[in-house]
C-alpha positions as protocol buffer text, in pm:
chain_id: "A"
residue {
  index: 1
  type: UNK
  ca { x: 8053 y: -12138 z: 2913 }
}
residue {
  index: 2
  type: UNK
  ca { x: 8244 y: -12098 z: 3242 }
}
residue {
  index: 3
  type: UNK
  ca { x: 7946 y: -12205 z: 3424 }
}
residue {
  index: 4
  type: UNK
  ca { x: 7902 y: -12524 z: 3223 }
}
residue {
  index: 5
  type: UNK
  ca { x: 8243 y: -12598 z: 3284 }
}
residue {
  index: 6
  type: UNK
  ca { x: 8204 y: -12546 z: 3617 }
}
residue {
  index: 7
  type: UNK
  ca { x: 7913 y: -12815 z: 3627 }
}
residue {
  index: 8
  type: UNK
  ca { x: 8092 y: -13083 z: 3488 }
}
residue {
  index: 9
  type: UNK
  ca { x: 8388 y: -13061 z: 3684 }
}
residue {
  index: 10
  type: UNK
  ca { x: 8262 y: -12990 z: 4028 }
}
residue {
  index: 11
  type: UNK
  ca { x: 7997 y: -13246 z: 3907 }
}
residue {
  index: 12
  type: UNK
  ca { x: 8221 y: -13529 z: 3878 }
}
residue {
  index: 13
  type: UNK
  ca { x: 8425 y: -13455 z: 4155 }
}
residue {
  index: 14
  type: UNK
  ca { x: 8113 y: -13463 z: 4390 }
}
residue {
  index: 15
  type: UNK
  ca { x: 8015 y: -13794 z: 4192 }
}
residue {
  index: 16
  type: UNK
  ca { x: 8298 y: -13926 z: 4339 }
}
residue {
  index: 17
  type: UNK
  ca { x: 8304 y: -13775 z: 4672 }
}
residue {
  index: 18
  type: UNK
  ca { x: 7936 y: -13882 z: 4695 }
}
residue {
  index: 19
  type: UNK
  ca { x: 7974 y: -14233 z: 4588 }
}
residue {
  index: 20
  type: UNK
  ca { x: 8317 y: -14231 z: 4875 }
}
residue {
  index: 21
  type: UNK
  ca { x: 8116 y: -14189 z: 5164 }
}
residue {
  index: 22
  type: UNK
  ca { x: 7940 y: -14492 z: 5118 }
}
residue {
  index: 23
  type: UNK
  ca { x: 8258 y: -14735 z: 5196 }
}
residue {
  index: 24
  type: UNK
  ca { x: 8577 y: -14607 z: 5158 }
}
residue {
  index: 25
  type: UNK
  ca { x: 8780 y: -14663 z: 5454 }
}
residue {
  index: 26
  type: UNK
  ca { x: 8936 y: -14346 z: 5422 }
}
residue {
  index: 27
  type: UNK
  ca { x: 8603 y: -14189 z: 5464 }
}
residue {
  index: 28
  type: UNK
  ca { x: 8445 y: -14406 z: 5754 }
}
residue {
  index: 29
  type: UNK
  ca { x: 8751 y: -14304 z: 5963 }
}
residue {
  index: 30
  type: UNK
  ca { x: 8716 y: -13978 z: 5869 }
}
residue {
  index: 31
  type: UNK
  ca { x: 8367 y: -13865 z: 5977 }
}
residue {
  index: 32
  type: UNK
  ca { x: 8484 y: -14102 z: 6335 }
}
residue {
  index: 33
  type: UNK
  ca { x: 8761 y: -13880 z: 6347 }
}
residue {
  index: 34
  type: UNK
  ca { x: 8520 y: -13577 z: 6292 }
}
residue {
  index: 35
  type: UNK
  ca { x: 8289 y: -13719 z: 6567 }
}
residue {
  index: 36
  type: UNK
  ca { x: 7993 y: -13779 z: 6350 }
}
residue {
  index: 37
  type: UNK
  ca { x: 7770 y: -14138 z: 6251 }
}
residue {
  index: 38
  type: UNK
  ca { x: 7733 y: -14371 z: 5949 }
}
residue {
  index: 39
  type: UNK
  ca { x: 7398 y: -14194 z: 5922 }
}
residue {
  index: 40
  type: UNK
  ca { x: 7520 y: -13848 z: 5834 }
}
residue {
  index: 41
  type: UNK
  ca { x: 7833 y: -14025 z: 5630 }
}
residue {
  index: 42
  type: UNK
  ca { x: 7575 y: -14154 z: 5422 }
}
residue {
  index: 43
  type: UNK
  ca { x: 7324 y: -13813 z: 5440 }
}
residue {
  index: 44
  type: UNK
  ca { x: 7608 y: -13644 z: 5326 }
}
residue {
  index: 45
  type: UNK
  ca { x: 7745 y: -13836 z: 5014 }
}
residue {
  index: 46
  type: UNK
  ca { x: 7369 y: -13868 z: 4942 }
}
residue {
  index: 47
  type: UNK
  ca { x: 7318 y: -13495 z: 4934 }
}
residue {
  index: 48
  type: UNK
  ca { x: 7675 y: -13436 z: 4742 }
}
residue {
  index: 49
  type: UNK
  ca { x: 7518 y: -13680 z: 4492 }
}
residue {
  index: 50
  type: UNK
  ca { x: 7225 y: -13487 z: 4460 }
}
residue {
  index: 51
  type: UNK
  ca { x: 7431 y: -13149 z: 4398 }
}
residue {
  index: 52
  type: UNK
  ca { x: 7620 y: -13378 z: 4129 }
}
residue {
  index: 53
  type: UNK
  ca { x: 7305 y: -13473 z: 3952 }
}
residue {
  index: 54
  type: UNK
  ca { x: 7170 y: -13118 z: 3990 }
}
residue {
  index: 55
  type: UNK
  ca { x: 7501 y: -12944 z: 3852 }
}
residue {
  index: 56
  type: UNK
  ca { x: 7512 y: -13186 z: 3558 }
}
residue {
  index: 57
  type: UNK
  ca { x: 7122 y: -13145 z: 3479 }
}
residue {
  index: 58
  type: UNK
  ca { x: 7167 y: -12764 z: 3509 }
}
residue {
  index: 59
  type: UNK
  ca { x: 7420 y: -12778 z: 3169 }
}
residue {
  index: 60
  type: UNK
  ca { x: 7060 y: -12779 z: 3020 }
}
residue {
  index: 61
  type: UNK
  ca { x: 6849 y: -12601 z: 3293 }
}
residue {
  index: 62
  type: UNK
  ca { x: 6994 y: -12288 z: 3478 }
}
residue {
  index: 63
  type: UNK
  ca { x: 6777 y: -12303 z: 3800 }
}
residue {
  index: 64
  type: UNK
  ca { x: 6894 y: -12705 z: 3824 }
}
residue {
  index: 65
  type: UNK
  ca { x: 7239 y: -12571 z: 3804 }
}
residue {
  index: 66
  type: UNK
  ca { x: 7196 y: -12269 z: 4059 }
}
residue {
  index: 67
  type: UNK
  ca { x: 7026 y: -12519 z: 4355 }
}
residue {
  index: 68
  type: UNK
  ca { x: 7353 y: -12777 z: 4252 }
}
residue {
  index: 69
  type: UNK
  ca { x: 7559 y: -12460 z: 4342 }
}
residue {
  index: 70
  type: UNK
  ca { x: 7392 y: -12323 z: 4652 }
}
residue {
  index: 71
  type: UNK
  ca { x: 7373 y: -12719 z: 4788 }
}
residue {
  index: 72
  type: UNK
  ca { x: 7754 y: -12740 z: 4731 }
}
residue {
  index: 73
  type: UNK
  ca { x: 7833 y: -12406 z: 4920 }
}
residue {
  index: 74
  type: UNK
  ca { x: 7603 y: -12526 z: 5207 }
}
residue {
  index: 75
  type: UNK
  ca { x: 7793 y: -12906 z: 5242 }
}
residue {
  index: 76
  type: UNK
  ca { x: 8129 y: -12665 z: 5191 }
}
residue {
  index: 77
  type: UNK
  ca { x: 8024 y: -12437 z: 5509 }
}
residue {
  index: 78
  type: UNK
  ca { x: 7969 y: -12755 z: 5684 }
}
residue {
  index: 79
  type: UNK
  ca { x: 8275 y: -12928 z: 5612 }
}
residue {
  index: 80
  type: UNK
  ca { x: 8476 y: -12580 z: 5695 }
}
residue {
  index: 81
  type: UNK
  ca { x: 8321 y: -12576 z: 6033 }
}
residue {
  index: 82
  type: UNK
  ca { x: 8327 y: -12938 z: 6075 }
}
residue {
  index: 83
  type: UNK
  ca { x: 8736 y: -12839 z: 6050 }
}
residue {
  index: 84
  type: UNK
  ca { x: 8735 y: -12560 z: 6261 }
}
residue {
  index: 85
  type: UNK
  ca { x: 8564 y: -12784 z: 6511 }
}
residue {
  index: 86
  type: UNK
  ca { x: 8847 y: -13006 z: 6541 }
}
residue {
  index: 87
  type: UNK
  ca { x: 9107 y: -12752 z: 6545 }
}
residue {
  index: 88
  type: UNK
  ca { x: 9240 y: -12877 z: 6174 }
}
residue {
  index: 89
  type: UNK
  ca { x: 9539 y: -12701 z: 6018 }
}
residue {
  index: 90
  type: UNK
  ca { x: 9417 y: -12430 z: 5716 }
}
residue {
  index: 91
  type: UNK
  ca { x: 9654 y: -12673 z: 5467 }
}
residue {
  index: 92
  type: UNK
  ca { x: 9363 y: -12940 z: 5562 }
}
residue {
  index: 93
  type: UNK
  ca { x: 9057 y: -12702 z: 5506 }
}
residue {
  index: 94
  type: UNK
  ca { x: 9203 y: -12613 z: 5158 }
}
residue {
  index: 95
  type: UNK
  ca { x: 8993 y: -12832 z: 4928 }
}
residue {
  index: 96
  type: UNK
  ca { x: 8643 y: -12727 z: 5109 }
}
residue {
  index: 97
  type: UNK
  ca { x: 8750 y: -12353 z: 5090 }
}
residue {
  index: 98
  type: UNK
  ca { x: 8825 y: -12420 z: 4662 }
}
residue {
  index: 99
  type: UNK
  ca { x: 8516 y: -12599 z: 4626 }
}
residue {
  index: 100
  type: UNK
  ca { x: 8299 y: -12378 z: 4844 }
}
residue {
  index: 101
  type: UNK
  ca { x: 8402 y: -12050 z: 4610 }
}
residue {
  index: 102
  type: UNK
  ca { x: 8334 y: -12264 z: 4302 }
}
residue {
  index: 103
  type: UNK
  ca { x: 8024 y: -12391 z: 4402 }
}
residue {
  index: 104
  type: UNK
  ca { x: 7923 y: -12008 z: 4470 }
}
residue {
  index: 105
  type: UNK
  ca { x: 8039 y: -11906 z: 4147 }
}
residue {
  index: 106
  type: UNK
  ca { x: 7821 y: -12153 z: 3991 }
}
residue {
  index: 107
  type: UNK
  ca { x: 7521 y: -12018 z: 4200 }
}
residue {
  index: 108
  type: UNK
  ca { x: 7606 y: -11654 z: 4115 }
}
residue {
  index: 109
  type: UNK
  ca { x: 7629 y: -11739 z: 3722 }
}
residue {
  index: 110
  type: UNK
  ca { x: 7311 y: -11897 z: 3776 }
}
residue {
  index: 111
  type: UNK
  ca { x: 7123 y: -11707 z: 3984 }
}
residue {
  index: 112
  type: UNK
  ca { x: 6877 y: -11515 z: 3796 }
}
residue {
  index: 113
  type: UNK
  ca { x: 6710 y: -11862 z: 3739 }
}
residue {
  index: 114
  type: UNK
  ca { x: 6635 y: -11828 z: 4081 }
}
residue {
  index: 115
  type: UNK
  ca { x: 6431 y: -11552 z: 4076 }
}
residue {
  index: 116
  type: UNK
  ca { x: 6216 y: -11667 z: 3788 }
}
């Protein structure tokens, strides 16, 4: 139950996020800011999409829900380092810290899909 309520929430929320980094201004300046192209702007709400889709599809399918989580705490390593890089404030790196434990604990309450 946790787990599934897990899904759906970090699932929407990287919906969102996903769908973001296709035009929203605030994201376009944001990946400038962080030094990077369009390109990976778009790789990267294309991949959060895919860990949406995954996380949803996993309510009914536990390995779908364990890849969702271990995709989310690989984009949430990224985006921690991509704040280290530039020297951000630990206030700013909040958010990708929350999300990168929750995407783990959806990949640890998963996990033994995995190994199937």
């Amino acid at each position: 139950m946790l787990s599934t309520i897990l899904q759906v929430l970090l699932g929407l929320g990287f919906m969102m996020f996903g769908f973001m980094k296709f035009g929203s201004a605030q994201m376009i300046e944001g990946f400038k800011h962080y030094g990077y192209s369009a390109g990976f702007r778009i790789f990267t709400g294309v991949t959060e999409l895919a860990a949406a889709v995954l996380l949803i599809a996993g309510i009914w399918n536990d390995t779908l829900a364990a890849l969702g989580g271990l995709i989310i705490v690989g984009t949430m390593i990224g985006a921690i380092l991509t704040h280290i890089k530039i020297k951000d404030t630990v206030k700013n790196m909040m958010m990708p810290i929350i999300l990168l434990f929750l995407g783990f604990a959806v990949l640890l309450l998963n996990f033994g899909a995995l190994s199937v």
